[in-house]
FIVEX-244411 format. One line per 4 residues: number of its first residue (from 1); for each residue y, x, z of C-alpha. Coordinates in steps of 0.001 Angstrom, whole numbers. Each point is the difference from the previous one (the first is absolute). Layout:
FIVEX-244411
NUM) Y,X,Z; ...
end
This chain:
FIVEX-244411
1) 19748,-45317,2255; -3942,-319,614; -1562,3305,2635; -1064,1562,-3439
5) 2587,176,-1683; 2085,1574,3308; -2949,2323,232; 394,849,-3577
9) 3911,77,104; -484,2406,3496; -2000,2777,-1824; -3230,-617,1985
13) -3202,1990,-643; -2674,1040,2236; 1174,2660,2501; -3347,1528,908
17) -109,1919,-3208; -1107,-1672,-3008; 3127,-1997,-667; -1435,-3139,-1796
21) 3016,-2493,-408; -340,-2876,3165; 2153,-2293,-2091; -3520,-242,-2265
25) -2302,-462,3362; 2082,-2499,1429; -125,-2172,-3344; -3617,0,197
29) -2143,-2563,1958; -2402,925,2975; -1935,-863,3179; 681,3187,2021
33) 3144,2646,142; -727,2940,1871; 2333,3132,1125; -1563,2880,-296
37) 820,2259,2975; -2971,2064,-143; 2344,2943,-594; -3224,2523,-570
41) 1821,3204,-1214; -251,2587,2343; 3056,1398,1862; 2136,-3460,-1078
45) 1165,-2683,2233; 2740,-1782,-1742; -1903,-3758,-793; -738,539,3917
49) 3675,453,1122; 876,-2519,-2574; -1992,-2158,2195; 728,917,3160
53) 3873,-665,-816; 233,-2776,-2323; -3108,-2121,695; 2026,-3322,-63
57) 1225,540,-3210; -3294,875,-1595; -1627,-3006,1556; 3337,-2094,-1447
61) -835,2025,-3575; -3587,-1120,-43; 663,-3647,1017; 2099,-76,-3238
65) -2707,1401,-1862; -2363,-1923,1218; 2249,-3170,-955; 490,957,-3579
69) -3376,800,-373; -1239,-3311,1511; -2450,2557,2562; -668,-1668,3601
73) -1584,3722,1537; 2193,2821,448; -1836,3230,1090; 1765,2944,1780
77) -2351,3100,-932; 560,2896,2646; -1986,2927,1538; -579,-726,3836
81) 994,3088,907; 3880,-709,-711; -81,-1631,3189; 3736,-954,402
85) 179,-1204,-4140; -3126,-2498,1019; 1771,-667,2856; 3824,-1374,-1720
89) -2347,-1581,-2867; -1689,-2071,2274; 3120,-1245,1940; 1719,-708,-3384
93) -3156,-2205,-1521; -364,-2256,3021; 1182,-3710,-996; -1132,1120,-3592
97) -2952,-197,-2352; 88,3990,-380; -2850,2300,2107; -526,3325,732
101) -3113,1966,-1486; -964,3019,1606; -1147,2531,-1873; -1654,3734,667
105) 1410,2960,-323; -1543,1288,-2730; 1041,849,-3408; 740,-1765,-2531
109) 136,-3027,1648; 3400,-866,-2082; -1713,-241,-3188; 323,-3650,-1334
113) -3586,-649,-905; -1002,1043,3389; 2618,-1881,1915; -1132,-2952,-1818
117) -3339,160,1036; 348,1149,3524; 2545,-3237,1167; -1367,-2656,-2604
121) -3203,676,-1190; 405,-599,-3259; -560,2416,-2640; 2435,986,-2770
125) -1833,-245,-3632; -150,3645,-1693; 3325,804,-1709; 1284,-2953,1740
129) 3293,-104,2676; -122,-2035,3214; 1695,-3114,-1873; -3244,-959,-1701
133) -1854,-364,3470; 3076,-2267,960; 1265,2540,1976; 3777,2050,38
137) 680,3378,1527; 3106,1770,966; 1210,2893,1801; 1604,-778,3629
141) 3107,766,-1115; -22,-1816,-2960; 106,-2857,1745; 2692,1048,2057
145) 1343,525,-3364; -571,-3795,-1301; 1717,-902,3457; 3270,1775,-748
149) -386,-1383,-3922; 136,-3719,1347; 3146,977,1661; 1616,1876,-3319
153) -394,3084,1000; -1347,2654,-2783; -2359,3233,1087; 2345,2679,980
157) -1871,1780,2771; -3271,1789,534; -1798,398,3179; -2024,3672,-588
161) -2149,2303,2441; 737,3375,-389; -2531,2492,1113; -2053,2677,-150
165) 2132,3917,-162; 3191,-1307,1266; 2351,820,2787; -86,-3803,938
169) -3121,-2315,-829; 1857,-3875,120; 309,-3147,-1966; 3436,-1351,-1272
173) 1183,-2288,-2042; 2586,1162,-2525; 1366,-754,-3353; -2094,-372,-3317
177) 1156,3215,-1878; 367,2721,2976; -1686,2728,-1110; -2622,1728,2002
181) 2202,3403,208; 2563,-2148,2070; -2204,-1852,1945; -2088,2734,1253
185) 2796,2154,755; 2038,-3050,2032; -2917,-567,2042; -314,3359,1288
189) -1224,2107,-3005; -3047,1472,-1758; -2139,2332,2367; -1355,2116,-2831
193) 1692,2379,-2470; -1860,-1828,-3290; -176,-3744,525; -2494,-2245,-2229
197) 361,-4012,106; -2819,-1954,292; 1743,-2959,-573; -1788,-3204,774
201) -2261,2430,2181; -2545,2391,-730; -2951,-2202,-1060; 1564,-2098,-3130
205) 3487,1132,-334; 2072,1945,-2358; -61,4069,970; 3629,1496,-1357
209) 1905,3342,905; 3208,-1849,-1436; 1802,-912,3607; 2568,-2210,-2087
213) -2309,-2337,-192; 1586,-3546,668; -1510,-2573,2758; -1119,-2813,-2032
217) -732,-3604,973; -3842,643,-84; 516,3281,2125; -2135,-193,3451
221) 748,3537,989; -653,3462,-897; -2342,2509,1612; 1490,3721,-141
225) -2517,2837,-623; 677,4067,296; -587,759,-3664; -2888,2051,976
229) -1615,-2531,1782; -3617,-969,-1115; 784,-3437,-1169; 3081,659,-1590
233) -1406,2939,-2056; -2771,-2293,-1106; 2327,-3012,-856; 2416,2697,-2129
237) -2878,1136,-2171; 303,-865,-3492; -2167,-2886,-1729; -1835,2826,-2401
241) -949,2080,3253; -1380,-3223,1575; -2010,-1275,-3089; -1211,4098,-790
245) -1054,17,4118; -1802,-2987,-661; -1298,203,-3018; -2363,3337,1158
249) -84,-697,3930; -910,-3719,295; -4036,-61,1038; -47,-4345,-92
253) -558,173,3935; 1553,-3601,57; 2126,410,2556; 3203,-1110,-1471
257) -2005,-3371,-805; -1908,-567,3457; 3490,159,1855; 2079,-1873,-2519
261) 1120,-3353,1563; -81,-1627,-3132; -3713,689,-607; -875,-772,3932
265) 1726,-3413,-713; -2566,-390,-3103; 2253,505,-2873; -1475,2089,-3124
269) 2820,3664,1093; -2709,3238,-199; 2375,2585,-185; -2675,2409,-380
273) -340,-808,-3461; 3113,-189,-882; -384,3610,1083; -2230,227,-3132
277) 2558,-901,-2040; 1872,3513,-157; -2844,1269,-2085; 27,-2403,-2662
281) 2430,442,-2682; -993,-3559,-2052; -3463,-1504,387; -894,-2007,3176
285) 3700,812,1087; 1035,-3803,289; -3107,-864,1840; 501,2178,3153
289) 3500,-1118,-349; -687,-3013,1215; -983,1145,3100; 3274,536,800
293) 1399,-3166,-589; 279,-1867,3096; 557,3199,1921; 3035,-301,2264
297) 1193,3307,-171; -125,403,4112; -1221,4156,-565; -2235,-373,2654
301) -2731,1704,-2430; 1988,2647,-497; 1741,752,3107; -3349,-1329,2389
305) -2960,-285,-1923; -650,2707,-2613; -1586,3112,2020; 819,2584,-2903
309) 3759,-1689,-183; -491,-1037,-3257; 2893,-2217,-1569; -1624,-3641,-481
313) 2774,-2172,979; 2147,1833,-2262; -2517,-549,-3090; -369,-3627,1000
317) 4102,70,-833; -756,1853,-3295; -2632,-2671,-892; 1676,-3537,607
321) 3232,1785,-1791; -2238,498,-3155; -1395,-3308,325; 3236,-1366,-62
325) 1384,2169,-2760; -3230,-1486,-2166; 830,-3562,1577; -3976,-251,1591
329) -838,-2834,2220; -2469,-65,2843; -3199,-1071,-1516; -2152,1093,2751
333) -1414,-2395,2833; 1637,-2735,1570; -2886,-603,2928; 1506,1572,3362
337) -2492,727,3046; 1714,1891,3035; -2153,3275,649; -2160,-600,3340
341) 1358,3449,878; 3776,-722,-638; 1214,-164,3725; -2050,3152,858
345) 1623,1915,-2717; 3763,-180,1039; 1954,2838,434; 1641,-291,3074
349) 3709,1415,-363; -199,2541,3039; -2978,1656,-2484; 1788,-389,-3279
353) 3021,2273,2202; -2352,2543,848; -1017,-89,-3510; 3574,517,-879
357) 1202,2416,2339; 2128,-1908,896; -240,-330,3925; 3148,2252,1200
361) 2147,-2689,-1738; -887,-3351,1522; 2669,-1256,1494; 802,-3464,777
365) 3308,365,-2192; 1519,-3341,1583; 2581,-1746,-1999; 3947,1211,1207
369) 3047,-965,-1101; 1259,2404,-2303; 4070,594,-133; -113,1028,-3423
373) 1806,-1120,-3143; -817,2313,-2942; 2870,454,-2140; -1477,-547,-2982
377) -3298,-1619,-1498; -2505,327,-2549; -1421,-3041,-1514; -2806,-332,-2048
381) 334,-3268,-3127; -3868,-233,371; -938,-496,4170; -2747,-2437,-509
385) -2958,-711,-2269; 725,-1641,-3306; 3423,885,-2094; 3318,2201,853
389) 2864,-1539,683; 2956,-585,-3396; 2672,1975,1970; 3080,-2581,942
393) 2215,2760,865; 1261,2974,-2030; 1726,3542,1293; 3146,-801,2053
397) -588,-3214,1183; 460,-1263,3093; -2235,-1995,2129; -470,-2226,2931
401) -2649,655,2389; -3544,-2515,-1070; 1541,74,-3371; -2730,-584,-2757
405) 84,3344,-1984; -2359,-969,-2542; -1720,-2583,-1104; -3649,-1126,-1251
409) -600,-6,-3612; -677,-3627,-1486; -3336,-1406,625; -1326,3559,1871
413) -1447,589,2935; 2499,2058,2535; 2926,-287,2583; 3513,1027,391
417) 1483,2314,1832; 2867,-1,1776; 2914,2097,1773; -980,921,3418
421) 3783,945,747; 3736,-348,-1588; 381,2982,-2332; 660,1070,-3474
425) -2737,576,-2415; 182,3717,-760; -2983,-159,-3310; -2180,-2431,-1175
429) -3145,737,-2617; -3634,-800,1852; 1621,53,3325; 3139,-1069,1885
433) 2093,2784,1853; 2317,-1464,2446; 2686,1609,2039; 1272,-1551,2921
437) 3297,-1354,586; 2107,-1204,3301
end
């Protein structure tokens, strides 16, 4: 069986949050493969523990990559400050074609696009992914991830940072499906009365009361908030409220646009007039839509940028989700120039945290093992872009632990999941409830 097809058969998909399928990546051909280790969320540390403790095995992970894509540079992309991540990264790459980048610590140096530009150069077209610049990018531990694949081993495990409002800011790795409820309250509890999750961290993740909320295999880690915090009240308002707030406040400053890292890289993202958008109800509407296209979603506009605290990012979402809906295509430029004021214009994160509020929680939250085994998961049919899973399993079955649960529809795009412990499967409809069993 070739790397792909184990990386397929393993349930692979980018760990840093967007959950592409590797199996696709790895099929591909390129020049460079890159793990991304930038890690830029505030308050999160899990790609840098991942690091620090498995740096072999994400070095071994990339030197398959690189071999199936036919790629003779490997690049290591990490923020200098993470000292002793830099420091087992470096040991593992020696005798290898793989080198450490350092990067600033600013945010978001994660973003793809930015990465890409900052440790090659090159420049990926508008609309376009790293692949078409001959270059492949992957989370840290997604590469740990391809490692464990070659060997037949499925993803079963997370490693997650929790932080922010808790008794006990850590990282720990623990099986897909724990829900956030149990974690939190194994590793010391919730140190306010009414929890919200940022999960994937306050800048671009998913905000949710619901503390049943399953660990995924894209989870990075979840930020807890006092309900009454600042950010969280802002990030709980509903979409009307933000397009009504925008729609009358919004005075075209520019702002959002002159500290997007999208536009400082030279790409056509103004999300100032996408702002102009909520007032138009059908002409010109697709126009300033297109704004929003290449926007990456990383809420620094919103949470950083707008002075009024306007809603920008979140109308960028509402945009590209039309466009999609109507199936339009970026028709805009395809010239990219780098803005001469691009470096001057980062956002360091020690700002962005002031910004935030944020300051009382930052912690180091250093990974520990966790003697935990939850006694029963949730999980989710659909973990990963593309299709759900066709369940394999029904109601009263029982399973082995790295069991395939489901599997990928013919010809789609997706990844199976499997059974992170021996149990019986309690229900089955969109997700996978598992109980364990001795």
């Amino acid at each position: 069986m070739t790397l792909v097809e184990k990386v397929k058969q393993a349930g692979v998909v980018g760990a840093g949050g967007g959950g592409f399928p590797t199996h696709v990546k790895l099929a591909a051909k390129a020049e460079v493969v890159i793990a991304n280790g930038a890690e830029c969320e505030p308050l999160l540390h899990k790609d840098a523990a991942v690091m620090e403790r498995e740096a072999r095995e994400m070095v071994r992970g990339m030197m398959l990559a690189m071999e199936a894509v036919g790629a003779r540079d490997g690049i290591v992309g990490i923020k200098a400050k993470n000292r002793h991540a830099v420091e087992a990264v470096e040991a593992a790459c020696q005798g290898t074609p793989v080198r450490v980048f350092l990067l600033g610590d600013y945010y978001p140096a994660g973003d793809e696009y930015d990465l890409v530009y900052t440790t090659t150069g090159r420049l990926i077209p508008p609309a376009g992914i790293p692949i078409h610049v001959g270059v492949v990018v992957c989370n840290v531990e997604t590469f740990v991830n391809i490692a464990a694949a070659a060997d037949d081993r499925p993803v079963t495990t997370k490693t997650i940072t929790i932080a922010g409002a808790v008794n006990h800011p850590t990282t720990v790795t623990v099986p897909v499906g724990t829900t956030y409820r149990d974690l939190i309250e194994a590793t010391g509890g919730f140190a306010t009365e009414r929890p919200v999750l940022c999960l994937g961290g306050l800048m671009m993740g998913e905000t949710t009361e619901d503390l049943d909320t399953p660990v995924v295999k894209t989870s990075t880690g979840v930020v807890v908030l006092p309900y009454d915090h600042h950010v969280a009240q802002r990030k709980l308002k509903p979409a009307a409220a933000q397009n009504a707030i925008g729609k009358s406040a919004c005075d075209q400053c520019r702002y959002c646009t002159e500290y997007c890292p999208r536009f400082l890289l030279g790409y056509a993202v103004e999300p100032h007039q996408v702002m102009r958008s909520l007032a138009f109800t059908a002409t010109g509407k697709e126009h300033w839509n297109h704004w929003a296209a290449l926007c990456c979603a990383c809420g620094l506009c919103t949470l950083y940028g707008c002075p009024e605290e306007l809603y920008p990012k979140e109308a960028c979402d509402q945009s590209k989700a039309e466009m999609r809906k109507a199936n339009l295509k970026w028709t805009g430029p395809m010239t990219v120039k780098p803005h001469p004021m691009r470096d001057g214009r980062r956002v360091p994160i020690k700002t962005l945290m002031k910004k935030l509020h944020i300051q009382q929680y930052d912690h180091p939250a250093h990974w520990e093992r966790l003697d935990f085994n939850p006694a029963r998961v949730v999980l989710p049919l659909k973990q990963n872009a593309g299709a759900a899973n066709l369940p394999l399993v029904k109601a009263g079955d029982r399973v082995a632990a790295g069991q395939m649960l489901g599997q990928i529809p013919d010809k789609a795009l997706g990844a199976p999941v499997h059974a992170p412990f021996h149990g019986r499967v309690v229900s089955v409809d969109t997700r996978v409830v598992l109980e364990r069993t001795t």
